[in-house]
C-alpha positions, -999 to 999 in steps of 0.1 A, spaced: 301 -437 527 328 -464 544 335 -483 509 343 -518 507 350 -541 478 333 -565 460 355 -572 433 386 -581 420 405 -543 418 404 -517 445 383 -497 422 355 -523 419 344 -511 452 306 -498 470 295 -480 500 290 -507 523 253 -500 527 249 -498 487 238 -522 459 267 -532 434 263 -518 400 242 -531 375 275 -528 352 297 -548 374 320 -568 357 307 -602 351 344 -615 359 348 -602 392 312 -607 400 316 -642 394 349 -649 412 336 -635 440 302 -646 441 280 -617 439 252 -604 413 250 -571 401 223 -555 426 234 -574 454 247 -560 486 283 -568 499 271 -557 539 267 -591 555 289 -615 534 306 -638 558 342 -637 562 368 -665 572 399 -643 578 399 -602 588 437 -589 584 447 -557 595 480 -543 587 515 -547 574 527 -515 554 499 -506 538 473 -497 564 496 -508 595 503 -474 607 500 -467 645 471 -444 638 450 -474 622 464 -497 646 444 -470 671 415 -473 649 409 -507 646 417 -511 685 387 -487 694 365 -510 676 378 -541 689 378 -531 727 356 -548 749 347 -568 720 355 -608 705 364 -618 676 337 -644 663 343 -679 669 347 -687 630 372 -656 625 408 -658 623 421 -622 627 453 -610 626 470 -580 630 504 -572 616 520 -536 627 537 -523 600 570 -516 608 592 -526 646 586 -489 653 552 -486 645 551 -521 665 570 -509 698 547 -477 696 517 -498 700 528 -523 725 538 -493 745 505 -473 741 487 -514 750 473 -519 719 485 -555 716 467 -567 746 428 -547 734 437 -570 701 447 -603 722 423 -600 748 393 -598 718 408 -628 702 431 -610 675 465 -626 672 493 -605 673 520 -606 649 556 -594 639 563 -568 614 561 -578 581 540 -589 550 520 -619 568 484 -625 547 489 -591 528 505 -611 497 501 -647 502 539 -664 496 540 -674 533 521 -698 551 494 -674 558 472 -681 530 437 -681 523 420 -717 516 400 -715 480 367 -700 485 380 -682 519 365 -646 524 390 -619 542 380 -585 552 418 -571 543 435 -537 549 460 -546 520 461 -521 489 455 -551 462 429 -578 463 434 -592 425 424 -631 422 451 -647 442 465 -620 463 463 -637 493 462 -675 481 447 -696 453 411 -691 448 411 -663 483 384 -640 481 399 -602 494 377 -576 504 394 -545 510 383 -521 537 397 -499 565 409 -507 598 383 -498 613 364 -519 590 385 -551 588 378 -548 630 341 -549 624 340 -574 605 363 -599 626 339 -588 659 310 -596 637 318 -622 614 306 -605 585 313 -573 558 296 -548 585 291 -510 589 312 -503 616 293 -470 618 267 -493 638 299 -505 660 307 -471 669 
């Protein structure tokens, strides 16, 4: 199944098209506003960010890119995408990447930690949802009171086109 967090570790995660466990932890359930039993698949999100070191590879740059061709990002979204290294950045501008995420509404950024750790002005607001390719979405991760979902490229794509935590098997 294409998993997606709905908690406050990476391994407080569900298949997308699942229910979250009846033994959640009331914690994490609470911070991030779900019940045990509810479904994560068509939260709305604020802020999809693909990239940096962790998941900012030029193979999930490729990933992401076939979901966002042709596509927009939704009007609410910010999205961002951060290669993960100048290489891995050159590599994609060469290969056009940078204009399938640009022309769909993506912004395209340097090399470097951006949103993935929020100690830099791009921080989530308290309350803020992002669909993240980071490997860490503990309470505060990316700014006081940000909500972090992690999911894959391909995912954090789907959900900026859609506006929501989506199965980007129905993208595809």
């Amino acid at each position: 199944s294409v998993l997606v967090t709905w908690g406050i570790n990476p391994g407080q995660s569900v298949g997308i098209s699942e229910a979250i466990g009846a033994d959640a932890d009331a914690e994490a359930l609470e911070f991030m506003g779900f019940r045990p039993g509810g479904r994560v698949a068509g939260t709305r999100i604020d802020v999809a960010f693909i990239g940096s070191c962790t998941n900012g590879r030029l193979s999930d740059l490729e990933e992401a890119a076939r979901v966002a061709q042709g596509r927009r990002v939704a009007p609410h979204v910010k999205a961002l995408v951060v290669p993960g290294s100048q290489a891995v950045s050159q590599a994609a501008e060469a290969r056009g990447l940078h204009h399938v995420f640009t022309e769909a509404g993506f912004e395209w950024r340097g090399a470097g930690c951006s949103m993935c750790l929020g100690m830099n002005p791009d921080q989530l607001k308290p309350g803020q949802r992002c669909a993240a390719t980071s490997n860490r979405n503990f309470e505060g991760r990316q700014g006081t009171g940000g909500r972090t979902h992690l999911v894959s490229p391909a995912m954090a794509a789907a959900a900026a086109v859609s506006g929501r935590l989506a199965d980007v098997r129905d993208l595809i």
